[in-house]
N, CA, C and O atoms as CSV, one atom per row, in Angstrom:
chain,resi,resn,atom,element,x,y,z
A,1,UNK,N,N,0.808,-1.191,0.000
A,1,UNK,CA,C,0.000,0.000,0.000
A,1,UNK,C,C,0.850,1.253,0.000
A,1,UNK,O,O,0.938,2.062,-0.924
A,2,UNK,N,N,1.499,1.296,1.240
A,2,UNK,CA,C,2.290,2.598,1.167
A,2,UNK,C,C,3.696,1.921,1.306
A,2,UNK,O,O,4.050,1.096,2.148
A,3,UNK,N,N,4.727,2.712,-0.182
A,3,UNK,CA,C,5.776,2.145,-0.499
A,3,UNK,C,C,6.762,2.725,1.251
A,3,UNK,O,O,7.106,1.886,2.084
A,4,UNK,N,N,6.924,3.660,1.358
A,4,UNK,CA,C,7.710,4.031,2.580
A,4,UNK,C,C,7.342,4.155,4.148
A,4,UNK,O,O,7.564,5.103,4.902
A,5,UNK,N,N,6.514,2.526,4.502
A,5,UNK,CA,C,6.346,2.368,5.490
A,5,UNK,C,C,7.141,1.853,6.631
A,5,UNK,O,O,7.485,0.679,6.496
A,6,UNK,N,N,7.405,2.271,7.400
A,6,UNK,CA,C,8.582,2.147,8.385
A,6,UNK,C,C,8.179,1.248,9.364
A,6,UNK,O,O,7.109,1.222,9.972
A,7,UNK,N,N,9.773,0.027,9.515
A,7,UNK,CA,C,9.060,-1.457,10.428
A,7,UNK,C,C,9.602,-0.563,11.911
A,7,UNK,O,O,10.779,-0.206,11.966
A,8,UNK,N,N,8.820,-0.309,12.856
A,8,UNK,CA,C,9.571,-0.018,13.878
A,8,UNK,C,C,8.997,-0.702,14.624
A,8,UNK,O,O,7.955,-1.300,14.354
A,9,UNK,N,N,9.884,-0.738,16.227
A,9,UNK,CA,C,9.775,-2.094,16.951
A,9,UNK,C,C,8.480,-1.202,17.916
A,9,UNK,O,O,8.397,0.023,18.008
A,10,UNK,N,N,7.474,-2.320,18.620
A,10,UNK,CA,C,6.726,-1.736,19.434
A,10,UNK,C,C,7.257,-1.283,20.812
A,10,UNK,O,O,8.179,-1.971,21.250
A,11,UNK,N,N,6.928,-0.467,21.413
A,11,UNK,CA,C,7.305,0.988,22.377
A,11,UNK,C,C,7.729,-0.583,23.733
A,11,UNK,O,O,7.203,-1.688,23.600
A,12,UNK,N,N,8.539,-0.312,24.666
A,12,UNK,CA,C,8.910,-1.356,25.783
A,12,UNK,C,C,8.466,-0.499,27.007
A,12,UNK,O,O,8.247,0.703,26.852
A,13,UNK,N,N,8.352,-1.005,28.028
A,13,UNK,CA,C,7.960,-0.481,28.996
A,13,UNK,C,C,7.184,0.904,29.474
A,13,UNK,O,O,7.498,1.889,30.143
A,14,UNK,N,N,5.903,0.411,28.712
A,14,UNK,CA,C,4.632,1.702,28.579
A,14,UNK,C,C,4.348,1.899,30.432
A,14,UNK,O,O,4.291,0.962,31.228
A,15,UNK,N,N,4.200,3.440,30.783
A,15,UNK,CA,C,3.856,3.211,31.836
A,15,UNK,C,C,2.383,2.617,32.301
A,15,UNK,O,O,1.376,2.912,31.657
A,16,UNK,N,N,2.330,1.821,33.381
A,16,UNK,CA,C,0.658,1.004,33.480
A,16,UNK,C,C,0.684,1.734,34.862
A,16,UNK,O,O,1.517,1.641,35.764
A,17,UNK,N,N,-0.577,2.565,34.775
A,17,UNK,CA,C,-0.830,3.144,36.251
A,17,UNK,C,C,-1.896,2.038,36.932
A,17,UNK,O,O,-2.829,1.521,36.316
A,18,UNK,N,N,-1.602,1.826,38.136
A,18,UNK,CA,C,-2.728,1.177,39.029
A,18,UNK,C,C,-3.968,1.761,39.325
A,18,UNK,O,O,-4.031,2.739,40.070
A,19,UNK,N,N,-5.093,1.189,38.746
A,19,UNK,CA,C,-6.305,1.928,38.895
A,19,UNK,C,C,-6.429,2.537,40.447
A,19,UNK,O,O,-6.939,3.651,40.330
A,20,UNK,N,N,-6.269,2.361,41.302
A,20,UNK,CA,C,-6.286,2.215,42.727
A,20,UNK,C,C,-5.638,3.987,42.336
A,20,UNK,O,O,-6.373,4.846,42.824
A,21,UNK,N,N,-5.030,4.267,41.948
A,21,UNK,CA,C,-4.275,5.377,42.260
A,21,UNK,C,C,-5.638,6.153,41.168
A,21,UNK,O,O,-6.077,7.206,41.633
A,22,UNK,N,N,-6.021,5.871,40.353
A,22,UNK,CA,C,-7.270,7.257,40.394
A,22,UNK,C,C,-8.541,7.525,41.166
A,22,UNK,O,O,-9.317,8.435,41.457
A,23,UNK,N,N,-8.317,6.173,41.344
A,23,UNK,CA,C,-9.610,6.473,42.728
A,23,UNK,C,C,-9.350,7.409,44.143
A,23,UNK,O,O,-10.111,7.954,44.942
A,24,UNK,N,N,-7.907,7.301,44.021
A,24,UNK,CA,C,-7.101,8.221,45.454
A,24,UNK,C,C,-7.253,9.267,44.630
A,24,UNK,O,O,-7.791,10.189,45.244
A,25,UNK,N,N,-6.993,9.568,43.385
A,25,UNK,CA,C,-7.003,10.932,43.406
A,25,UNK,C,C,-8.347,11.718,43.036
A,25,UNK,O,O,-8.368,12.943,42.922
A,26,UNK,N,N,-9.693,10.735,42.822
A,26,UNK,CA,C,-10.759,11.731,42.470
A,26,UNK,C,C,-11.085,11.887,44.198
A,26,UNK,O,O,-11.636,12.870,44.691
A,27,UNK,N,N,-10.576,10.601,45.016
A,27,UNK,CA,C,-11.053,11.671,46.342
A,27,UNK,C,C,-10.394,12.642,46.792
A,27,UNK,O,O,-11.047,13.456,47.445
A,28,UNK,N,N,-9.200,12.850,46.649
A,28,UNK,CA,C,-8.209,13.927,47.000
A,28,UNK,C,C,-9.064,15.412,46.305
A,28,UNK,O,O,-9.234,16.497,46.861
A,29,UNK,N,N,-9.512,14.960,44.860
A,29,UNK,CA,C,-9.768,16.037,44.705
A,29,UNK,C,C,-11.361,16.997,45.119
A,29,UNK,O,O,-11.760,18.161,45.073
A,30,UNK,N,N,-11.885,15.595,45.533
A,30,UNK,CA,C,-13.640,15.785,45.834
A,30,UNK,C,C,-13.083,16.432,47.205
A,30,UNK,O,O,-13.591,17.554,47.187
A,31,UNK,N,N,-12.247,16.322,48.485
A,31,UNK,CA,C,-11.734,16.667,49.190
A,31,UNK,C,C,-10.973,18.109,49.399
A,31,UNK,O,O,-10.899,18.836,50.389
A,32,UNK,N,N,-10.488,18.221,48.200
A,32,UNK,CA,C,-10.101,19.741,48.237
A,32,UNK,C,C,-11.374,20.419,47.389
A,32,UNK,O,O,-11.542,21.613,47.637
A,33,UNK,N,N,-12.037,19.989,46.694
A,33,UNK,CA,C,-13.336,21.501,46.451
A,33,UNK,C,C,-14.176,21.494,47.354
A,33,UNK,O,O,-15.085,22.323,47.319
A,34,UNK,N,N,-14.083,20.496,48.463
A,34,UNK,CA,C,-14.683,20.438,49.456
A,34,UNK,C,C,-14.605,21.724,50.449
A,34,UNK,O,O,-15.479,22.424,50.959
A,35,UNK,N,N,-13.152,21.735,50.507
A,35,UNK,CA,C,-12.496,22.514,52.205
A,35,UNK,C,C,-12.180,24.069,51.280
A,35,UNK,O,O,-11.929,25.063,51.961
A,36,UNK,N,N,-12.210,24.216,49.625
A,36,UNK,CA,C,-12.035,25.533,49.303
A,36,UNK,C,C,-13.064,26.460,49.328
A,36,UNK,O,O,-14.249,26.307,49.031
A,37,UNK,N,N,-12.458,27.457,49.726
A,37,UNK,CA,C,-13.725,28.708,49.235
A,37,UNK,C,C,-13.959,28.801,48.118
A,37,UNK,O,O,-13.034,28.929,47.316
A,38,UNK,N,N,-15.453,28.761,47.652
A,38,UNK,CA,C,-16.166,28.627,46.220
A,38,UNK,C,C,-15.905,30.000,45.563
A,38,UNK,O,O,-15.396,30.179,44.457
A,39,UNK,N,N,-16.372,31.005,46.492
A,39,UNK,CA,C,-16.892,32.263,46.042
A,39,UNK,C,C,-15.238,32.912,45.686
A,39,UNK,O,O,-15.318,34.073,45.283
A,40,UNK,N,N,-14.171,32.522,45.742
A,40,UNK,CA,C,-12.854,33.333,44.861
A,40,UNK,C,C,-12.670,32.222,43.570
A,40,UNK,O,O,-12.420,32.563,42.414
A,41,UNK,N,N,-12.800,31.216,43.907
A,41,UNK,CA,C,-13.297,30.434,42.655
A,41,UNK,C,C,-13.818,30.962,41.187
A,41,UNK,O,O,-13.352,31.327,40.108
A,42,UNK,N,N,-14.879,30.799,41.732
A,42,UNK,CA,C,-16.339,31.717,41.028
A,42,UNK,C,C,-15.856,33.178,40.298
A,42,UNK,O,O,-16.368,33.896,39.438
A,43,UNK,N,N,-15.207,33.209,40.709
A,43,UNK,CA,C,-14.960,35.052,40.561
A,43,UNK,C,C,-13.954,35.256,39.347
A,43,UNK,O,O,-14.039,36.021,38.387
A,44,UNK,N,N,-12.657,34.034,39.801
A,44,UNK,CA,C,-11.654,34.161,39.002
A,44,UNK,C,C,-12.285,33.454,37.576
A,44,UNK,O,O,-12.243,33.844,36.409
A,45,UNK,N,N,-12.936,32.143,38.249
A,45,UNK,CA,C,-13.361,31.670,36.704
A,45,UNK,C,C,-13.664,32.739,35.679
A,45,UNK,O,O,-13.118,32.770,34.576
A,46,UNK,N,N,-14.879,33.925,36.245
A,46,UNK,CA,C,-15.466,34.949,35.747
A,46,UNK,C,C,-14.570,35.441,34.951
A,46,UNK,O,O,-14.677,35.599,33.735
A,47,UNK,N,N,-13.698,35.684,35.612
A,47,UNK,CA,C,-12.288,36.849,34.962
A,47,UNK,C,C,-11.939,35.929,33.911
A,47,UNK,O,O,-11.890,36.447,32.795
A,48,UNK,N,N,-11.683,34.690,33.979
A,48,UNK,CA,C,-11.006,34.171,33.166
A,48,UNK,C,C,-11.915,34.007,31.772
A,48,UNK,O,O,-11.551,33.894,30.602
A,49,UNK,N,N,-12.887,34.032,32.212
A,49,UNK,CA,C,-13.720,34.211,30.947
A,49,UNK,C,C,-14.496,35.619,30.131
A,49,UNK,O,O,-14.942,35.708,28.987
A,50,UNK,N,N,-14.431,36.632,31.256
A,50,UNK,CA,C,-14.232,37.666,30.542
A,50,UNK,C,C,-12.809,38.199,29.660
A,50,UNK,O,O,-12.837,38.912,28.657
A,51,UNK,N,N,-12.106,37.881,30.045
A,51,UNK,CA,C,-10.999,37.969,29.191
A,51,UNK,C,C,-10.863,37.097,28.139
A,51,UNK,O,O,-10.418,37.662,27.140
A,52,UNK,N,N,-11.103,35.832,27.989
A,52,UNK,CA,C,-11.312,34.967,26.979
A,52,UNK,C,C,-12.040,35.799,25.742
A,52,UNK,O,O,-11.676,35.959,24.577
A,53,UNK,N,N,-12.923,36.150,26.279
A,53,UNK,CA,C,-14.047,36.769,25.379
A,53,UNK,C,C,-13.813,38.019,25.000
A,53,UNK,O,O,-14.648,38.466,24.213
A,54,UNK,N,N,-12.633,38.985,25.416
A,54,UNK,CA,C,-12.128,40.266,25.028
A,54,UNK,C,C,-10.802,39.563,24.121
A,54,UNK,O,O,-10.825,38.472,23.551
A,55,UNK,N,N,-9.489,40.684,24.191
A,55,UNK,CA,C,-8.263,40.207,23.370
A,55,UNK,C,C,-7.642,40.532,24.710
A,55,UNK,O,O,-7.222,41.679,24.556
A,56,UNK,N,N,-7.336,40.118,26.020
A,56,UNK,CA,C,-6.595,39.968,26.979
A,56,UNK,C,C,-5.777,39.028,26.834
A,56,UNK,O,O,-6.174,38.177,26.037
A,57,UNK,N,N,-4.607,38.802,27.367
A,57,UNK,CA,C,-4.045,38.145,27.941
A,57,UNK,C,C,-4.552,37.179,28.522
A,57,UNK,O,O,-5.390,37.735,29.233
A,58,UNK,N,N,-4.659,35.637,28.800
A,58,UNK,CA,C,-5.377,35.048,29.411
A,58,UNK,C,C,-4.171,34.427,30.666
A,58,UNK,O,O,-4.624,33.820,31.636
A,59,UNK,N,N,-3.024,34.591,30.564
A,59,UNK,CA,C,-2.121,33.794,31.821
A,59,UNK,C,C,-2.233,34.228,32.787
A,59,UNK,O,O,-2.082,33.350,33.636
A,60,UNK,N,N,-2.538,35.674,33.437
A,60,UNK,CA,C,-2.702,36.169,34.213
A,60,UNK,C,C,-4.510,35.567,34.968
A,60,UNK,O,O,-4.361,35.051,36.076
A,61,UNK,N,N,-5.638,35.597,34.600
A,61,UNK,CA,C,-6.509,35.416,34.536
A,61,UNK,C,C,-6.372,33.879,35.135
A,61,UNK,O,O,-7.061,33.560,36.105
A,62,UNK,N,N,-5.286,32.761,34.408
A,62,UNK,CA,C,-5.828,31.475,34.654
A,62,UNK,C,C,-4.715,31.174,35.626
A,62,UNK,O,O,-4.825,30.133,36.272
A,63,UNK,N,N,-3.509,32.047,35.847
A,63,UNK,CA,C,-2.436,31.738,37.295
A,63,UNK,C,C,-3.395,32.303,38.531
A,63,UNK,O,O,-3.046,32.022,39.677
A,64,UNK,N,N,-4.685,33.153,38.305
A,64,UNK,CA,C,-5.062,33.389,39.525
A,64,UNK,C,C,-6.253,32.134,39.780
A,64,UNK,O,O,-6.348,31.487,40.823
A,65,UNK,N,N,-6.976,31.997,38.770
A,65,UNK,CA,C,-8.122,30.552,39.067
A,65,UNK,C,C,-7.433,29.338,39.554
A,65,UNK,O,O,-7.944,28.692,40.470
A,66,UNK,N,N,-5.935,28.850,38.837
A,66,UNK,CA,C,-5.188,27.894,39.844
A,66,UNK,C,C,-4.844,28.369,41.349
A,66,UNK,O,O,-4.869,27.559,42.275
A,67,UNK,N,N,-4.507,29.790,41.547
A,67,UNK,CA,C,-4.412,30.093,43.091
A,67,UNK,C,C,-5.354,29.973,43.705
A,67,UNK,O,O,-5.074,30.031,44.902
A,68,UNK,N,N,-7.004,29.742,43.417
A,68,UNK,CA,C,-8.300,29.746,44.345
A,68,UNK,C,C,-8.434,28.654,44.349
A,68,UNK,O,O,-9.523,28.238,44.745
A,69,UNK,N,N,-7.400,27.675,43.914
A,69,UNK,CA,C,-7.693,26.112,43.922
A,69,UNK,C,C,-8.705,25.907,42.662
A,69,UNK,O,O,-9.347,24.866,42.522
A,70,UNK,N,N,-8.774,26.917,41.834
A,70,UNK,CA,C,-9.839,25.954,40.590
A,70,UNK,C,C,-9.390,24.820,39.966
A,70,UNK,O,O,-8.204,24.609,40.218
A,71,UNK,N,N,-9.961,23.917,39.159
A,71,UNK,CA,C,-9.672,22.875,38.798
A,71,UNK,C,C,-8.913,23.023,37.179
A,71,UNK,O,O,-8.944,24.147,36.679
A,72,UNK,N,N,-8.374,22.106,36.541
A,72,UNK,CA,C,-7.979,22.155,35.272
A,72,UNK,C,C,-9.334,22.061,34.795
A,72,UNK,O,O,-9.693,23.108,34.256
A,73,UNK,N,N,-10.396,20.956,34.817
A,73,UNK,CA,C,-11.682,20.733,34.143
A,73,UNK,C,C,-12.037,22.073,34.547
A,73,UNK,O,O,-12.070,22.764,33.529
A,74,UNK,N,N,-12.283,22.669,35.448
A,74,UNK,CA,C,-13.073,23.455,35.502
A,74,UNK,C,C,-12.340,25.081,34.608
A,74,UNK,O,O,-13.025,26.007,34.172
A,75,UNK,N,N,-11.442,25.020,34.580
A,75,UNK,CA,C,-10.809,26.077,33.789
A,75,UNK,C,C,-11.042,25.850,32.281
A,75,UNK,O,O,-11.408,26.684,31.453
A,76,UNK,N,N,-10.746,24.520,32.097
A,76,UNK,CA,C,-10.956,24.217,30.290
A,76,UNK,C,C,-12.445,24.212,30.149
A,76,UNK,O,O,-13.069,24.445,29.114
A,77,UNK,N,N,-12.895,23.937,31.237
A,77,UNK,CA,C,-15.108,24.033,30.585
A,77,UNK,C,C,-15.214,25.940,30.739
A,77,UNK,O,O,-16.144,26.551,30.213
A,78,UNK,N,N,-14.254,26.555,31.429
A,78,UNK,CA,C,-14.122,28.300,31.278
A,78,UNK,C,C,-14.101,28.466,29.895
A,78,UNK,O,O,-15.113,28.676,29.226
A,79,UNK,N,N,-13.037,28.381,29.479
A,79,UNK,CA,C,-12.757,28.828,27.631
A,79,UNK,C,C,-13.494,27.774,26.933
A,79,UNK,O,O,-13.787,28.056,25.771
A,80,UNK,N,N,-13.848,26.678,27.343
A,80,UNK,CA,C,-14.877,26.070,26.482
A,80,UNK,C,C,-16.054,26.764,25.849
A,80,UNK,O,O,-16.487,26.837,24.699
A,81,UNK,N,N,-16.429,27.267,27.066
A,81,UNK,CA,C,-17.618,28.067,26.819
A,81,UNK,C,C,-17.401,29.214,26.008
A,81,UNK,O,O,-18.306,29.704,25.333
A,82,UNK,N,N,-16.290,29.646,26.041
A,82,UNK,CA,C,-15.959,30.932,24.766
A,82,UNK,C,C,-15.502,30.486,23.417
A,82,UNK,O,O,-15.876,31.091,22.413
A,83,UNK,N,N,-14.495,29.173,23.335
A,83,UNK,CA,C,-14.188,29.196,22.014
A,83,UNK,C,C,-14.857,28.184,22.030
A,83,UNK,O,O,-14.400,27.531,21.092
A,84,UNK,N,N,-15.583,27.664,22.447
A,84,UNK,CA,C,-15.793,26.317,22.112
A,84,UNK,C,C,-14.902,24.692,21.930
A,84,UNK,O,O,-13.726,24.919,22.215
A,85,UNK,N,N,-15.062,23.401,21.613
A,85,UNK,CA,C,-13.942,23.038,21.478
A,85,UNK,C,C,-13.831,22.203,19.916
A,85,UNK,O,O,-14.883,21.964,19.323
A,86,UNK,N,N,-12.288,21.721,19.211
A,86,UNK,CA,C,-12.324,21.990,18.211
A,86,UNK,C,C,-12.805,20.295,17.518
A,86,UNK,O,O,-12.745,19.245,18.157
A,87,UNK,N,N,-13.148,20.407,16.448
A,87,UNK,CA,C,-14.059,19.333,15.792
A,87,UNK,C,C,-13.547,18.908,14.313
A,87,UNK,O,O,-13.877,19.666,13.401
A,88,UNK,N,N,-12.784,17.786,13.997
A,88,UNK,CA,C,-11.906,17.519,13.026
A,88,UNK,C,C,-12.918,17.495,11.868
A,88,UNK,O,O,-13.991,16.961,12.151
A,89,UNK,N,N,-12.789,17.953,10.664
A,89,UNK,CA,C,-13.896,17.607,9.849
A,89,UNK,C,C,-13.371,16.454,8.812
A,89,UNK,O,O,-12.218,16.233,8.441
A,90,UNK,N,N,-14.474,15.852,8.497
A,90,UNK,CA,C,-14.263,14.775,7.401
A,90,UNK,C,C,-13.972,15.255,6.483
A,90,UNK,O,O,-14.672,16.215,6.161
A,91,UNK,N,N,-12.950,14.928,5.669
A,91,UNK,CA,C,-13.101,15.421,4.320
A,91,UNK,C,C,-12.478,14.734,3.312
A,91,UNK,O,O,-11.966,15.220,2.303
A,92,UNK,N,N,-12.551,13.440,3.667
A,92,UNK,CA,C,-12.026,12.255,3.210
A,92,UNK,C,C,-13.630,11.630,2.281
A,92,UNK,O,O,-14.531,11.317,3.060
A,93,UNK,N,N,-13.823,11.531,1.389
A,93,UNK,CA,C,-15.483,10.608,0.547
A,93,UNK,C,C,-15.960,12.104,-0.125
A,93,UNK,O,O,-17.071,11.940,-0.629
A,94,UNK,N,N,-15.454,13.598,-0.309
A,94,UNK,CA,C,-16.496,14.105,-0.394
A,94,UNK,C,C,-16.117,14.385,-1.945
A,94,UNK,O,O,-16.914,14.969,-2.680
């Protein structure tokens, strides 16, 4: 099929995480939005998405939502909501 296909050997020692270790960490983390204050949370998310939605700078905006303890999910569903997220198109049959 394809003349310059390359034999390479398969990858050796993939890391295998122990399921046991994500279960420690969704409680670690159900545990810390637990004991944080919501309402600087809330606020920074805000910022971070008003700026999304202007031509700001956004590092400033998302080094302060990690200081209120926000989450990565919860920062990427922030700019989600502004740019949306991105969607490969077919364009292979047309």
């Amino acid at each position: 099929m394809n003349r310059f296909q390359v034999q390479e050997e398969k990858p050796k020692n993939l890391l295998r995480v122990d399921p046991a270790v994500r279960l420690s960490q969704i409680e670690k983390l159900k545990k810390m939005k637990s004991r944080r204050d919501q309402r600087p949370v809330t606020e920074a998310l805000s910022e971070l998405k008003k700026a999304a939605e202007g031509k700001d700078n956004l590092m400033m905006p998302i080094l302060r939502a990690v200081k209120t303890y926000a989450t990565l999910g919860e920062i990427c569903d922030t700019l989600r909501q502004v740019f949306g997220e991105y969607r490969q198109l077919n364009t292979l049959g047309k």
